[in-house]
C-alpha positions as CSV (number, residue, x, y, z in Angstrom):
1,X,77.4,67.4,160.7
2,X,74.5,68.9,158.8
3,X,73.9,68.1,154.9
4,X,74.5,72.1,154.3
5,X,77.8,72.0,156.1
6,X,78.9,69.1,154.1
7,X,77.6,70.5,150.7
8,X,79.5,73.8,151.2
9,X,82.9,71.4,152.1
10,X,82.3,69.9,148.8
11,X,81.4,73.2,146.9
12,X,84.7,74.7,148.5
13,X,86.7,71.6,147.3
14,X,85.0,72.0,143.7
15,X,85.9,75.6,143.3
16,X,89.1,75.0,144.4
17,X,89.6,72.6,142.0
18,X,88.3,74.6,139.2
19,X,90.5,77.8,140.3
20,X,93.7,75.3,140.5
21,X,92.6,74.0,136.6
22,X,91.8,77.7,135.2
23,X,95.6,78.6,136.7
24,X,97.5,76.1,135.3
25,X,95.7,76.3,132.1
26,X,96.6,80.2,132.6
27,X,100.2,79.2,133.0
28,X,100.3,77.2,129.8
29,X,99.0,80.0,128.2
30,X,101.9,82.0,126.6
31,X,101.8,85.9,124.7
32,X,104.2,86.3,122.1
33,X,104.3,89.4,120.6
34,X,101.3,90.1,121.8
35,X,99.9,86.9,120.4
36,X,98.4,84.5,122.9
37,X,99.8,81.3,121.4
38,X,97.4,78.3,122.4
39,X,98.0,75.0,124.0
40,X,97.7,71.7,122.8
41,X,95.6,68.7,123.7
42,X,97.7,65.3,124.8
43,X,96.9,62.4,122.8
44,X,95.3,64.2,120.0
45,X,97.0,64.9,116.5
46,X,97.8,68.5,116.8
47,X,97.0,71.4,114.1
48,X,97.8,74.7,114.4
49,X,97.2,77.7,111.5
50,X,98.5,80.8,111.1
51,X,96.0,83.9,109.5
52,X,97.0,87.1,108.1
53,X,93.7,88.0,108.4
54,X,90.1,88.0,110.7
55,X,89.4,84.4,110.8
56,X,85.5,85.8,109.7
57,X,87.2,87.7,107.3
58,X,84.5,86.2,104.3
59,X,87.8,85.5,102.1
60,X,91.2,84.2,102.1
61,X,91.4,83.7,105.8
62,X,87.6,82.5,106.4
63,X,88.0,80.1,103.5
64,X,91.2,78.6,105.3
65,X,89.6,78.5,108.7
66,X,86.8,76.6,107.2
67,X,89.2,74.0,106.0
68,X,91.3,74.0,109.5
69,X,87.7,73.0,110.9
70,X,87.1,70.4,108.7
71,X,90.2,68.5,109.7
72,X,89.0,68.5,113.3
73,X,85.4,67.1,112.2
74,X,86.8,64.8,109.5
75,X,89.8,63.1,111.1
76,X,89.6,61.5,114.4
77,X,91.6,62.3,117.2
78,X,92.7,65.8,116.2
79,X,92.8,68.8,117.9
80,X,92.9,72.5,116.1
81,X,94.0,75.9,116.9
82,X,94.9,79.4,115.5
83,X,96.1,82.4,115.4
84,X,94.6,85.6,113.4
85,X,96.3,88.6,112.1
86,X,99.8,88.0,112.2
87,X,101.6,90.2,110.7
88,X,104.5,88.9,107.8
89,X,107.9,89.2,108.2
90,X,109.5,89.4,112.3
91,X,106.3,88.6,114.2
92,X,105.0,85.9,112.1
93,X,108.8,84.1,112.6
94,X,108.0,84.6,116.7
95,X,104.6,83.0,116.3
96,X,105.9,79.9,114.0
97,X,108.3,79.2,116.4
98,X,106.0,79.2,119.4
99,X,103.7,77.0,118.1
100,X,106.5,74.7,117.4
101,X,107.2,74.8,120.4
102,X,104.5,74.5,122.4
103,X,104.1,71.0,120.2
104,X,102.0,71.0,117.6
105,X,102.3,68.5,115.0
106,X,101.5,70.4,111.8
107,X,101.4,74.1,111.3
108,X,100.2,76.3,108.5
109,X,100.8,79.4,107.0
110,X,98.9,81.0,105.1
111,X,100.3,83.9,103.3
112,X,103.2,84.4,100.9
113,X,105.1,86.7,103.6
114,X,105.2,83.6,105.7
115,X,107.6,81.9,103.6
116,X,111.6,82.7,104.9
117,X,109.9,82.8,108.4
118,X,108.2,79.6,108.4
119,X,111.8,78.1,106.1
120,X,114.1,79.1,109.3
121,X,111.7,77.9,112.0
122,X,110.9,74.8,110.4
123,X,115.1,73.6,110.1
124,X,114.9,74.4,114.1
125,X,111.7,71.8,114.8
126,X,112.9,68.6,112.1
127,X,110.5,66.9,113.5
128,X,107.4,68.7,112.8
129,X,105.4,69.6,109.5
130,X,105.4,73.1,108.2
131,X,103.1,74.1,105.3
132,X,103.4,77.2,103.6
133,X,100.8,78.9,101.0
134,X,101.5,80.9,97.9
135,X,105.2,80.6,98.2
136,X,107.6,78.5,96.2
137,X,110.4,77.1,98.9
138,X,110.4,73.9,100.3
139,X,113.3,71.3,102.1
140,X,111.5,68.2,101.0
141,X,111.9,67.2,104.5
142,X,109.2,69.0,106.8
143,X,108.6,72.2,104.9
144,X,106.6,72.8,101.7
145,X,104.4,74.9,100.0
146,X,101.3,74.4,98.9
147,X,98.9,76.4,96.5
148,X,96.0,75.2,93.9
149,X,95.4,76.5,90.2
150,X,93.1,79.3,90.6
151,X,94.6,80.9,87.6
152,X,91.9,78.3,85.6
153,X,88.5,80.0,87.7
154,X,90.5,83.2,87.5
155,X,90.2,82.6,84.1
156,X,86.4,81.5,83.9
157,X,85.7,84.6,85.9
158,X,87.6,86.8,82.8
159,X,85.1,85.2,80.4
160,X,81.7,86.3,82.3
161,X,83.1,89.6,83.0
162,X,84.3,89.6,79.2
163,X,80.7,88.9,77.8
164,X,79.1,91.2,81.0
165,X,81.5,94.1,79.7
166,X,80.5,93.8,76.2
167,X,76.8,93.3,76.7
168,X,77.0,96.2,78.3
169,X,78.6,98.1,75.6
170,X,81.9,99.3,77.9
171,X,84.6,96.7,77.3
172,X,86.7,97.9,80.6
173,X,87.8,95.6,83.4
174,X,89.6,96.6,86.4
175,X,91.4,94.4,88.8
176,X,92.5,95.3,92.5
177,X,95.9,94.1,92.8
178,X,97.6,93.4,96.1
179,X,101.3,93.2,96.5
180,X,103.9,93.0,93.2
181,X,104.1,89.0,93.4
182,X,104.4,86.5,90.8
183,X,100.3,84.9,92.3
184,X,98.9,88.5,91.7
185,X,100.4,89.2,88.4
186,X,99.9,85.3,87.2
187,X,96.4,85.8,88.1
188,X,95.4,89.5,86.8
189,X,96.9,87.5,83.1
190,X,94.7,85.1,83.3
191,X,91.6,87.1,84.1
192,X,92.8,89.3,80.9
193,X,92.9,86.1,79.2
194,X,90.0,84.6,79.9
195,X,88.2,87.8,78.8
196,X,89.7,88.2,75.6
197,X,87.9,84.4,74.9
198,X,84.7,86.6,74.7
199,X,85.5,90.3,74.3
200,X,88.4,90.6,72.1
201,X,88.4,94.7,72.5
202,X,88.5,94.3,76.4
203,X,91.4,96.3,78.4
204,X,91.9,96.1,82.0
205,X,93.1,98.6,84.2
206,X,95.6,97.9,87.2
207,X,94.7,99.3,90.8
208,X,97.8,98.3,93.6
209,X,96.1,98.6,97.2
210,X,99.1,97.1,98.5
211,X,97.3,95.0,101.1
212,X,95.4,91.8,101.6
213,X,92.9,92.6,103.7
214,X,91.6,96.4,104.8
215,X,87.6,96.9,104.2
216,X,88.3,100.7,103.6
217,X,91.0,100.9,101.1
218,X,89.8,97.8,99.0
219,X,86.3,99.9,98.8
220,X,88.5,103.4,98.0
221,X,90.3,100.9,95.3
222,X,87.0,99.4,93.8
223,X,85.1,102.9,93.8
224,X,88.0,104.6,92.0
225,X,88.3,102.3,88.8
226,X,84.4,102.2,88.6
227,X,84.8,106.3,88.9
228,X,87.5,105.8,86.1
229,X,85.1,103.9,83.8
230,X,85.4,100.5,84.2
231,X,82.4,98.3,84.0
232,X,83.8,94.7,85.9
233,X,86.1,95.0,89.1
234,X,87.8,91.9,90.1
235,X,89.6,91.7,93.4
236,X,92.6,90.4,94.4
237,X,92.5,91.2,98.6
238,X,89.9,89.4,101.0
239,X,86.8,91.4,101.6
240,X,83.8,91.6,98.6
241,X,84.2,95.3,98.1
242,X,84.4,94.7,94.8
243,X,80.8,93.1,94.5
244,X,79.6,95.3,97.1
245,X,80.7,98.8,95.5
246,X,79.8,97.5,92.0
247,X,75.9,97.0,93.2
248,X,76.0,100.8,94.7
249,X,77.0,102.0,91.5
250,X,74.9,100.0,88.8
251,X,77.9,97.6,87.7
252,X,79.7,94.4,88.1
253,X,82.4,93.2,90.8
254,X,83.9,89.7,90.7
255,X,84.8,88.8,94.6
256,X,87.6,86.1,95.7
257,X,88.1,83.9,98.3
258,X,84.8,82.2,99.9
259,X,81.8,80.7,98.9
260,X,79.5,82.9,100.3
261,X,81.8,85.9,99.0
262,X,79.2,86.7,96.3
263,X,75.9,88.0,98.4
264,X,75.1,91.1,96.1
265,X,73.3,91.7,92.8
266,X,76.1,93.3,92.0
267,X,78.6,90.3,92.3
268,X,78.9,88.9,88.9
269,X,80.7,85.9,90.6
270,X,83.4,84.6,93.0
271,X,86.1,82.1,92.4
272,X,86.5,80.4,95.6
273,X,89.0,77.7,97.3
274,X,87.9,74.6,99.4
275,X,90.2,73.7,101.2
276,X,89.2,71.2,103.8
277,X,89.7,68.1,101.5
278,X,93.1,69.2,100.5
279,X,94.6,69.9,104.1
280,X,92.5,66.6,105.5
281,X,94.7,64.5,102.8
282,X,97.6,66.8,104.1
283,X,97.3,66.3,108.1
284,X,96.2,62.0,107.0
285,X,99.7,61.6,105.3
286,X,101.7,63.4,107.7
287,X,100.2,61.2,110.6
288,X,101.1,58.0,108.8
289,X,104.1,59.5,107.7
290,X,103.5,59.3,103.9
291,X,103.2,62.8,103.2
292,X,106.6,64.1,101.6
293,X,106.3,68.0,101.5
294,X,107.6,69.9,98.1
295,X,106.0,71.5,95.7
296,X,102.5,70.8,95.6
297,X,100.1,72.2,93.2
298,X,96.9,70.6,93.3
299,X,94.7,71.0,89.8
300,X,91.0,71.6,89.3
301,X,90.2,67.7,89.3
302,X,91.0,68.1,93.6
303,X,88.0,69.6,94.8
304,X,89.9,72.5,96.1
305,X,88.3,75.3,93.9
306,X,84.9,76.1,92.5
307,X,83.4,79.6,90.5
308,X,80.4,80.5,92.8
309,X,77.3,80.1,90.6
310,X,78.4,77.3,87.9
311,X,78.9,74.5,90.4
312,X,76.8,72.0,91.4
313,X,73.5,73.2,93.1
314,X,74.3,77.0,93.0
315,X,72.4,79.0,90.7
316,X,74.1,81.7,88.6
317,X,74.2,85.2,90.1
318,X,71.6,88.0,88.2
319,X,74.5,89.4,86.3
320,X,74.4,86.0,84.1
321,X,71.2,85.6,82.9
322,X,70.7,87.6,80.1
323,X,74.7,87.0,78.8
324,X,75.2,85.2,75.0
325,X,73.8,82.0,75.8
326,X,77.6,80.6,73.6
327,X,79.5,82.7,76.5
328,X,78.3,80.9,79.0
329,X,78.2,77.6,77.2
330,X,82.1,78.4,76.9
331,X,82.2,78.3,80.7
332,X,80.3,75.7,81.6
333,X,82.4,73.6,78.9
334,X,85.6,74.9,79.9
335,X,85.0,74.3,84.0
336,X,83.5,70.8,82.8
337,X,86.8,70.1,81.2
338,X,88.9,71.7,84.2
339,X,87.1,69.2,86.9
340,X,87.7,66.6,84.6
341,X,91.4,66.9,84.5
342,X,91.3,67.5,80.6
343,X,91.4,72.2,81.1
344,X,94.4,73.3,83.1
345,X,96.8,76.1,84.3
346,X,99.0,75.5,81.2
347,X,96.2,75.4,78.8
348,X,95.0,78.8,79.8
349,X,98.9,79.7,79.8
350,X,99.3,78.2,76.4
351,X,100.5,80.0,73.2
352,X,100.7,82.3,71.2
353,X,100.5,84.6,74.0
354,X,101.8,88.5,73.4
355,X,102.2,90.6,76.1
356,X,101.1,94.6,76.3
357,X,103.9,95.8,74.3
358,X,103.7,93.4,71.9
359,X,106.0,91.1,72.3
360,X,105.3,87.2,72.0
361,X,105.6,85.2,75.0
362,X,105.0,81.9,73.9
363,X,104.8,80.7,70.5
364,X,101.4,78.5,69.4
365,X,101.2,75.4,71.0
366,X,103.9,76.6,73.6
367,X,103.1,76.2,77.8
368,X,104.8,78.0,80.6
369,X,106.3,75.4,82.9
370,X,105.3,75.8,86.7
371,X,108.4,77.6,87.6
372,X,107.6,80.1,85.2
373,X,104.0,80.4,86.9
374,X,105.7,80.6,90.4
375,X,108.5,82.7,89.8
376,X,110.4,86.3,88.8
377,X,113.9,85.8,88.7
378,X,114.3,88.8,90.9
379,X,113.4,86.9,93.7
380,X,115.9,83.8,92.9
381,X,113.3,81.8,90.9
382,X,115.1,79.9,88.2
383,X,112.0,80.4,85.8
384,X,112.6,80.9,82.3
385,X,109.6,82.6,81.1
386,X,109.2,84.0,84.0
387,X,105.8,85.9,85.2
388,X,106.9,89.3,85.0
389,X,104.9,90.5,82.0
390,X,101.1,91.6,81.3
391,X,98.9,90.3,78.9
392,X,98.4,92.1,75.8
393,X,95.0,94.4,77.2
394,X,96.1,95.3,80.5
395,X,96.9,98.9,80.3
396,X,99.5,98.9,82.8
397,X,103.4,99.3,83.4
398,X,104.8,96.2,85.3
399,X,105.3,96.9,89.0
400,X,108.6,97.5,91.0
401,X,110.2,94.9,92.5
């Protein structure tokens, strides 16, 4: 027998081989809804995420698939997956359940229309960890919710635009709202807030685009309060229309989500979530077993938030340099204090705070409690100061619920 002959014996054996392995992978494979859910490696911790939007999105679902990939690289023995675009509500419930069953150890979802579908899949699968974002359910068993206090760099970001507005002699700010929930409303009050620390004439204007990611309508959104007057956008949604419109006009956006979510001139700045060293902890405890899921709200002093320009090793976008050197002082004072642990959600919620028909909210010295930060009664919350109000400046009616 010739060398050839046996080389092609082997070659035919080898692709044989490789067709049997690509077909059986092909038979694990499953498409639900027209998902394709993924597969799971043996002997490997298993993490699986679930994205409402593009995982390249440069926002919300970017900065979240930054952190699933930092589990993987941080914690031995792991193995990640996900899914993009899921819609909330029915098909998000098919996808959760899926996963669960195809055996992964920990799965996440990462938007507040997540929530009753992740609750019902996760009493089905006892014995694996669900983690919901934004939401405000949990059975302190194996499904909790998760979210940080951005409402302190939502803040921050008020200030800047605040002093941008003014310096530029047109105390208007606009903010891109994206669906009537207590997070939106929670944080559009404390960007109002934050801006009344330096511009005590500022108003804001309300745009709802009713969406959390969708490149065209959050640039229709942005372009239409500029086109109304307002000097400093701030978004809500994924995308950075708002920086990216405000430099093609000649004014000010303040972009969300991502670290690298403020690339234009025009992006005044971006408070931004980190999120790898909060779902490392996460995916550490729940192999060990000492994670106990609830309500967790992590705080400034995590590491799980930063306001692009002002942390350490960024330099300020253009839109800061020639602002009251005392503004920005304030800022850097104020995140100083927030990283520290000694700045948080309830000081910037802290009285007296009067809402936009002039009613007081809190009395001086007085805090809203979490529940209050979380909830609107509407929705079964038992908050008593509940977030269904504007801050006094926001010249807007209170949305439907």
């Amino acid at each position: 027998m010739s060398f050839k002959t046996v080389w092609r014996g082997t070659g035919l054996l080898l692709i044989s081989a490789l067709l049997l392995a690509a077909c059986a992978q092909a038979e694990e494979a499953e498409i639900v809804g027209g998902f394709e859910i993924p597969v799971v490696e043996d002997g490997k911790f298993n993490v699986a995420m679930v994205l409402i939007g593009p995982h390249d999105d440069g926002g919300w679902s970017e900065a979240h698939w930054d952190g699933l990939n930092y589990i993987e690289d941080n914690i031995p023995d792991t193995h990640v997956a996900f899914i993009e675009l899921v819609p909330e509500g029915a098909d998000s419930e098919q996808v959760f359940r899926s996963l669960a069953r195809k055996g992964f150890d920990l799965i996440i979802g990462t938007s507040f229309g997540y929530m009753d579908p992740m609750e019902i899949v996760a009493e089905e699968f006892p014995e694996q960890m669900f983690i919901h974002l934004t939401g405000f359910k949990t059975n302190g068993e194996n499904y909790g919710n998760m979210f940080g206090e951005m409402e302190v760099f939502k803040y921050l970001a008020g200030m800047l635009a605040g002093s941008r507005a003014k310096m530029d002699g047109n105390p208007r700010l606009g903010y891109m709202a994206t669906f009537p929930i207590p997070e939106e409303i929670r944080l559009g009050n404390a960007i109002m807030l934050g801006a009344k620390q330096t511009c005590p004439e500022c108003t804001m204007d309300i745009r709802w685009i009713n969406t959390w990611h969708d490149p065209v309508i959050e640039k229709e959104g942005a372009a239409s309060l500029f086109d109304a007057g307002v000097q400093v956008v701030f978004t809500g949604a994924d995308t950075p229309a708002a920086g990216d419109v405000a430099t093609e006009k000649g004014k000010w956006g303040v972009n969300y989500d991502h670290v690298n979510a403020c690339q234009t001139d025009g992006c005044l700045t971006a408070p931004y979530w980190t999120w790898g060293p909060i779902y490392a902890d996460i995916a550490k405890g729940t192999i060990d077993g000492t994670y106990e899921p609830g309500f967790q709200y992590f705080d400034s002093a995590a590491g799980g938030m930063g306001l692009f320009g002002f942390m350490e090793g960024q330099t300020p976008q253009p839109g800061i340099e020639d602002l009251p050197a005392e503004d920005v002082q304030l800022v850097r004072d104020t995140l100083a204090a927030a990283l520290r642990g000694d700045f948080d959600r309830f000081d910037v919620f802290k009285g007296p705070i009067f809402d936009n028909q002039g009613n007081q909210i809190l009395a001086d010295g007085v805090s809203l409690e979490q529940l209050d930060l979380d909830g609107f009664a509407e929705f079964g919350s038992p908050c008593s100061t509940c977030m269904y109000w504007w801050a006094d400046g926001i010249t807007a009616e209170l949305p439907d619920l």
